[in-house]
MARMARMI-496040 format. One record per residue (C-alpha): residue number from 1; x, y, z. Coordinates in steps of 0.05 Angstrom, whole numbers, m for minus. Each point is the difference from the previous one (the first is absolute). Layout:
# MARMARMI-496040
> tiro|xx|yy|zz
> NUM|X|Y|Z
...
This chain:
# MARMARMI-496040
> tiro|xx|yy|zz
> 1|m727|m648|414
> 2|39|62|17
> 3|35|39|m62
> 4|66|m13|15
> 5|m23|m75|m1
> 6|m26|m8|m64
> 7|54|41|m34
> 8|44|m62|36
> 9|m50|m51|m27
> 10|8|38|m72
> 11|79|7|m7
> 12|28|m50|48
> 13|8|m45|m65
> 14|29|56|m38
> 15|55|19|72
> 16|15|m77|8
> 17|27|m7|m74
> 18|38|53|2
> 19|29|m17|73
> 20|23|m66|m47
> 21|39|37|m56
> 22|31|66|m12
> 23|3|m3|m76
> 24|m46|54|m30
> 25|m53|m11|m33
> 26|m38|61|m17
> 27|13|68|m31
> 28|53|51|45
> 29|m53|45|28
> 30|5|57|50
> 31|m51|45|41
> 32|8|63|36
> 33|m6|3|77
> 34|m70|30|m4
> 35|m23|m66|m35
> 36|29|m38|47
> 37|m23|35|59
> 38|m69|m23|m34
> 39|16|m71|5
> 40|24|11|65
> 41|m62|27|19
> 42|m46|m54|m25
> 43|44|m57|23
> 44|23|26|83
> 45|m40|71|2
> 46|70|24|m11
> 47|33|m36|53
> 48|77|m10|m18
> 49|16|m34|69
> 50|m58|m38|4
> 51|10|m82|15
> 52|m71|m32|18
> 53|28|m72|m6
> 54|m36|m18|m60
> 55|70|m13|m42
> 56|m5|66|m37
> 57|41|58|30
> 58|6|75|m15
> 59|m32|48|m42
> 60|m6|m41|m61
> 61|m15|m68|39
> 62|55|m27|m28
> 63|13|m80|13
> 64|62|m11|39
> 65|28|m48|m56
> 66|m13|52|m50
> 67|38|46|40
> 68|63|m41|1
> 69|m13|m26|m78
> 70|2|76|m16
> 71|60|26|40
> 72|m44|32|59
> 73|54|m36|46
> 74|53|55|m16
> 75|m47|51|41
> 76|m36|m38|45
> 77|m13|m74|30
> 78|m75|7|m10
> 79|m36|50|m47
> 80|m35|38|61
> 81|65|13|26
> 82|18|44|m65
> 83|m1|64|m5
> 84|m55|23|m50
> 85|46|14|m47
> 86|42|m61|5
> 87|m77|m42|m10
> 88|m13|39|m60
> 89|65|m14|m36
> 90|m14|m72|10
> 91|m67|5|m20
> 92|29|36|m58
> 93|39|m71|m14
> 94|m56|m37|5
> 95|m46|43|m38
> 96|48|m11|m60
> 97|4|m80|11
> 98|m72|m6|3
> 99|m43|58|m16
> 100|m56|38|39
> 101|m40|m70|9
> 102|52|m18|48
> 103|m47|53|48
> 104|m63|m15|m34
> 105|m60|46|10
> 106|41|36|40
> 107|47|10|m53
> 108|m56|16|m51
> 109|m37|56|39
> 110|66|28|7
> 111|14|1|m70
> 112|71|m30|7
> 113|11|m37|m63
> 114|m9|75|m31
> 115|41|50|37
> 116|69|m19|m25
> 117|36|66|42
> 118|56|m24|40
> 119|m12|13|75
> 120|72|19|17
> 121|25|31|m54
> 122|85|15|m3
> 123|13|73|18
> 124|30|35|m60
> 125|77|9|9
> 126|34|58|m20
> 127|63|m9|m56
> 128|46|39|m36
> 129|m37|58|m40
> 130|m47|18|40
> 131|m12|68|20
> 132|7|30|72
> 133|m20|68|26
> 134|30|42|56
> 135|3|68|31
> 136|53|39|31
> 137|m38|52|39
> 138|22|67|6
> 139|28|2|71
> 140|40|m67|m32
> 141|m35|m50|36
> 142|m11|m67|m57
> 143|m61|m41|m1
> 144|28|m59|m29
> 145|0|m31|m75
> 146|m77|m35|m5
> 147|m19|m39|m58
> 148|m51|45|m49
> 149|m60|m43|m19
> 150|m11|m19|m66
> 151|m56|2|m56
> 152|m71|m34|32
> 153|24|m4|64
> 154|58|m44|0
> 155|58|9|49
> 156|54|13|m43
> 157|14|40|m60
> 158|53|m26|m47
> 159|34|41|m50
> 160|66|9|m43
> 161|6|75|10
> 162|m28|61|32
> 163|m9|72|29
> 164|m34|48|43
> 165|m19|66|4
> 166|m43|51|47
> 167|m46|50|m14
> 168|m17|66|31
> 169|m65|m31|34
> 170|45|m51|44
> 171|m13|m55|m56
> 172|47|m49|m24
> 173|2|m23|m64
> 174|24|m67|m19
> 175|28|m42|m72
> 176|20|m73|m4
> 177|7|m41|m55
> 178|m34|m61|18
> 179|20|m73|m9
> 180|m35|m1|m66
> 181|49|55|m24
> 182|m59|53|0
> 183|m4|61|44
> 184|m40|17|57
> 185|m26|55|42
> 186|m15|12|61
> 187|m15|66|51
> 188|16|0|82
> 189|m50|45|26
> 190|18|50|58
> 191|m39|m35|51
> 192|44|m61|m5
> 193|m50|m36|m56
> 194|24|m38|m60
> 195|m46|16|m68
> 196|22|m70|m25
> 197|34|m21|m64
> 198|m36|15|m74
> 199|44|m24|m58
> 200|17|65|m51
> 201|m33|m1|m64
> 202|52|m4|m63
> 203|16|46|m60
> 204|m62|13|m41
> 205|m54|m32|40
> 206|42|m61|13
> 207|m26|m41|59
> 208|75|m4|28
> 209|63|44|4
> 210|66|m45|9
> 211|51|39|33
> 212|76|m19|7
> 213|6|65|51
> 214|m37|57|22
> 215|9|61|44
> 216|m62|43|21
> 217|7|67|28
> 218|m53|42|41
> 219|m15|68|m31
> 220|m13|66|34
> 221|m66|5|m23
> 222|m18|m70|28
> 223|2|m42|m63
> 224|52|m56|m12
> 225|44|m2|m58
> 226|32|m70|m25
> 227|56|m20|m28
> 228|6|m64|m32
> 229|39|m53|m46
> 230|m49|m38|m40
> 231|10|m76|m22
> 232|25|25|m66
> 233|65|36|35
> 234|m36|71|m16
> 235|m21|53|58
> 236|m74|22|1
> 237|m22|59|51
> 238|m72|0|31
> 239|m36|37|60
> 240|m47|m15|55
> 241|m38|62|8
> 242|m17|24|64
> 243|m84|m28|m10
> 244|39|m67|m2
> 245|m6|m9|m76
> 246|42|m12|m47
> 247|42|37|m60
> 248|18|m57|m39
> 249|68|m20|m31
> 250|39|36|m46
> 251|68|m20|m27
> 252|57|46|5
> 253|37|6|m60
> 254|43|m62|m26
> 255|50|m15|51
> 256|4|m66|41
> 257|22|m2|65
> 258|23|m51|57
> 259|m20|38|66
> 260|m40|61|6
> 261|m18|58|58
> 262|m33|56|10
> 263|m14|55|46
> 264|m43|58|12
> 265|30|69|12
> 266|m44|63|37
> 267|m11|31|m68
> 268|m42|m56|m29
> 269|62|m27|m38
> 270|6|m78|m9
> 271|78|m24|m10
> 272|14|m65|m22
> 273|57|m37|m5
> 274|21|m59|m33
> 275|55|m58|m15
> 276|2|6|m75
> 277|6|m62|m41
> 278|79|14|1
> 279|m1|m1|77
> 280|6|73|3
> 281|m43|48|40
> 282|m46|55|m29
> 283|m37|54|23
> 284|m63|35|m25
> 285|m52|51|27
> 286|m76|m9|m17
> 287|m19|64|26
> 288|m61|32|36
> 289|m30|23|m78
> 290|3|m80|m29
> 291|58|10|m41
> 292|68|m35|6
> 293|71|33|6
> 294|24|m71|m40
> 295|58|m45|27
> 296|67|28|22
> 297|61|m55|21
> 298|23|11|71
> 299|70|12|3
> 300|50|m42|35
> 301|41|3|58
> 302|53|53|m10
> 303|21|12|m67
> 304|m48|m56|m31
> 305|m48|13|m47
> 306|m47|m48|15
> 307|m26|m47|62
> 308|m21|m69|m5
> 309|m39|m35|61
> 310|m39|m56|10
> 311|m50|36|48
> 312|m32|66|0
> 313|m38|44|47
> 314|m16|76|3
> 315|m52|43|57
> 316|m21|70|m8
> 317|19|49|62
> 318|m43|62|22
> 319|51|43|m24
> 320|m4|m22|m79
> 321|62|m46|11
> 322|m3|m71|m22
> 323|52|m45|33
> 324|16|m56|m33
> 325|24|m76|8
> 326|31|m52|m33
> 327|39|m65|0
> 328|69|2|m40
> 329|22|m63|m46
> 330|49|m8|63
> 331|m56|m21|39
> 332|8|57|45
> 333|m49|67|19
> 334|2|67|m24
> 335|m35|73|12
> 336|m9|52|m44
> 337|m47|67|2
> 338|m35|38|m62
> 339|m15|67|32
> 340|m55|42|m17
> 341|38|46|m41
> 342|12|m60|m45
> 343|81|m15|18
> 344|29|m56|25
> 345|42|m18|60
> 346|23|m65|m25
> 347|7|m68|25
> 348|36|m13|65
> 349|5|m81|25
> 350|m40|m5|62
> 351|43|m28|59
> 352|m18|m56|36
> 353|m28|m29|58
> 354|45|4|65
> 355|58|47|m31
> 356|m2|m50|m66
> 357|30|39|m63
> 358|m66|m27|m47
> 359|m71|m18|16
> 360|m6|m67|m56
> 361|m70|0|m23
> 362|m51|m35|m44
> 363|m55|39|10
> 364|m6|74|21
> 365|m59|48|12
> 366|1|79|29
> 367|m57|44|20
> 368|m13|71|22
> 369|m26|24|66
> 370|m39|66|15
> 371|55|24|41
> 372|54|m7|m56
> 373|27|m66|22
> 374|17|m60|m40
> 375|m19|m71|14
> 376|31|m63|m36
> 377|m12|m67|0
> 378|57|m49|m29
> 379|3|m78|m3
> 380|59|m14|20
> 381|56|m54|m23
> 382|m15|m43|62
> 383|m76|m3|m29
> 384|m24|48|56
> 385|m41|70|m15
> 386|48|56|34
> 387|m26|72|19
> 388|35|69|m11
> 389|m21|77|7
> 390|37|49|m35
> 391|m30|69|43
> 392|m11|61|m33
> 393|59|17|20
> 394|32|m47|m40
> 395|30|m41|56
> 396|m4|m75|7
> 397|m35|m44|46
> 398|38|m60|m17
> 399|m33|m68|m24
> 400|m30|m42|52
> 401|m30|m61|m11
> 402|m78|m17|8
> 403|25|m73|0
> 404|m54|m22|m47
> 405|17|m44|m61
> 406|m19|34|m68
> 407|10|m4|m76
> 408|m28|68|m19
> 409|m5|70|35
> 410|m52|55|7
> 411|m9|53|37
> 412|m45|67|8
> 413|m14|55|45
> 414|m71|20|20
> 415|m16|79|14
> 416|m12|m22|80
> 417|87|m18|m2
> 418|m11|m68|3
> 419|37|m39|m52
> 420|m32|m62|m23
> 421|35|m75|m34
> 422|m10|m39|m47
> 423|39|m68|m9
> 424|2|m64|m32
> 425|22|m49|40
> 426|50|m44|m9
């Protein structure tokens, strides 16, 4: 008696009930395509097509009225005229009506009633949060927003908020705050590479840091200073040092705040600023030595003493300058530039795209080049991230739109020119 004839002999009691009935009786089980390629193996030496007119077909010798009491019908007449996918997702059926026995010693050596993986699994699709990378190249060609992988391999990362920085060595440096609320790091290597997510330790040996916003800057000397508002409302500073480990967190004084930023400048000077708990912005200086100039309130446009925004952003230039960004409580953009001598040239409202008066934002980031430009990155009212340069110069490019949805804005530039994106999408 040939193999294929005694597995017949074996489960053709098994196949005929179930050809009878579609209720299930067993356990839902599931195996990966490698098991089943097994089966498949012992059953028609891997034959899919294969029809020898002994009333099992395909494959999996599957029974014709098995077949159509499982739903095979929607792919195929007969089993052998399946695809091999299309068998194994009835087979899947049937393997959850009637266990492994229904393929007997086949089914055993295989080790089918133990795999449990499902053979086809759904690709992950990407939703709203998660984060997307992209590079605007130097001679201004764009690569295109791509999804940036998550922690163990996963497709997608999904966070709440973000930033980016570079690094002398052509590194990026990357912060989200994760689903879970906690913050995460990870490092784009020069060569293209992702390091891969690690989540931050907390305050204090904590095995967590939950962040409601963060800004990271890239240092002269090659470390990376952060910037960050910790679950309790309060702003902690750490560093990534340039071996790749880490300062640890130290809180900065008693204030809260809502939003924060910060930015290196050329003399090893970090400047921060933040949306106070009043909705005001703030400025301080933790300079090149460690210690801290202490917070300063912006002034307003015009005669105002103060200005209150909803969104915050600031970039270091090669010549000491930090430019500035932020979104007004009338939903509209504004510019503003500390210069190195320490004054101010105050806030001007950005115009808008095509000869618009305002540019309405949500979310705004700016970055310095190494040839004194500076690049922006807004989302938009219509949900869209927009582009601008400001030259060094101080002309305008004008926004244009990258015409890719977004809830949140980064942006950095790299010492080759390139400018590289960071979005959540929408």
């Amino acid at each position: 008696m040939s193999r294929r004839r005694a597995f017949a002999t074996a489960t053709a009691t098994v196949l005929a009930a179930v050809a009878l009935s579609t209720v299930a009786t067993g356990s839902s089980q599931a195996a990966s395509v490698a098991t089943w390629d097994k089966v498949a193996q012992c059953e028609s030496t891997n034959n899919w097509s294969i029809n020898t007119g002994n009333g099992y077909y395909g494959g999996l010798q599957i029974l014709k009225s098995t077949w159509d009491a499982y739903g095979g019908t929607q792919y195929a007449a007969y089993p052998h005229q399946a695809s091999k996918q299309q068998q194994i997702l009835t087979a899947e059926k049937i393997l959850a009506g009637q266990g492994a026995g229904a393929w007997g010693s086949c089914g055993s050596a295989a080790g089918l009633a133990y795999d449990h993986a499902d053979p086809y699994p759904a690709a992950p699709v990407s939703q709203a949060g998660d984060f997307y990378h992209a590079i605007r190249a130097a001679d201004g060609g764009w690569s295109g927003f791509k999804p940036l992988g998550g922690a163990n391999g996963a497709e997608f990362f999904n966070g709440s908020q973000e930033a980016i920085t570079a690094t002398p060595d052509g590194s990026v440096q990357v912060l989200g705050t994760g689903k879970d609320g906690n913050l995460y790091h990870t490092a784009r290597y020069p060569d293209g590479s992702w390091q891969g997510w690690n989540r931050m330790d907390g305050v204090g040996g904590a095995a967590s840091f939950a962040a409601q916003g963060e800004a990271i800057a890239g240092m002269p000397n090659g470390d990376a200073q952060i910037m960050a508002i910790g679950g309790d409302g309060k702003i902690y500073h750490n560093a990534r040092y340039k071996s790749g480990s880490w300062q640890g967190w130290n809180q900065v004084g008693d204030w809260q705040a809502k939003k924060v930023a910060a930015a290196a400048l050329p003399n090893g000077d970090l400047q921060i600023l933040i949306t106070g708990t009043d909705g005001n912005v703030y400025h301080n200086v933790r300079k090149a030595d460690g210690t801290w100039q202490g917070w300063n309130g912006v002034a307003g446009v015009g005669s105002a003493a103060t200005f209150a925004a909803g969104n915050v952003a600031i970039a270091g230039l090669p010549n000491g300058d930090a430019q500035l960004l932020a979104v007004g409580n009338d939903g509209n953009t504004y510019h503003n530039i500390r210069r190195a001598d320490g004054t101010w040239q105050g806030w001007n409202r950005m115009d808008g795209a095509n000869g618009a008066a305002s540019f309405a934002a949500s979310s705004v980031a700016i970055t310095g080049l190494p040839n004194g430009d500076a690049q922006l990155l807004a989302v938009g009212n219509d949900g869209k991230a927009w582009h601008n340069i400001r030259n060094a110069a101080g002309q305008w490019q004008g926004w244009k739109t990258t015409g890719f949805g977004a809830q949140k804005a980064g942006i950095t530039g790299t010492p080759s020119g390139d400018a590289q994106l960071l979005v959540t999408r929408s």
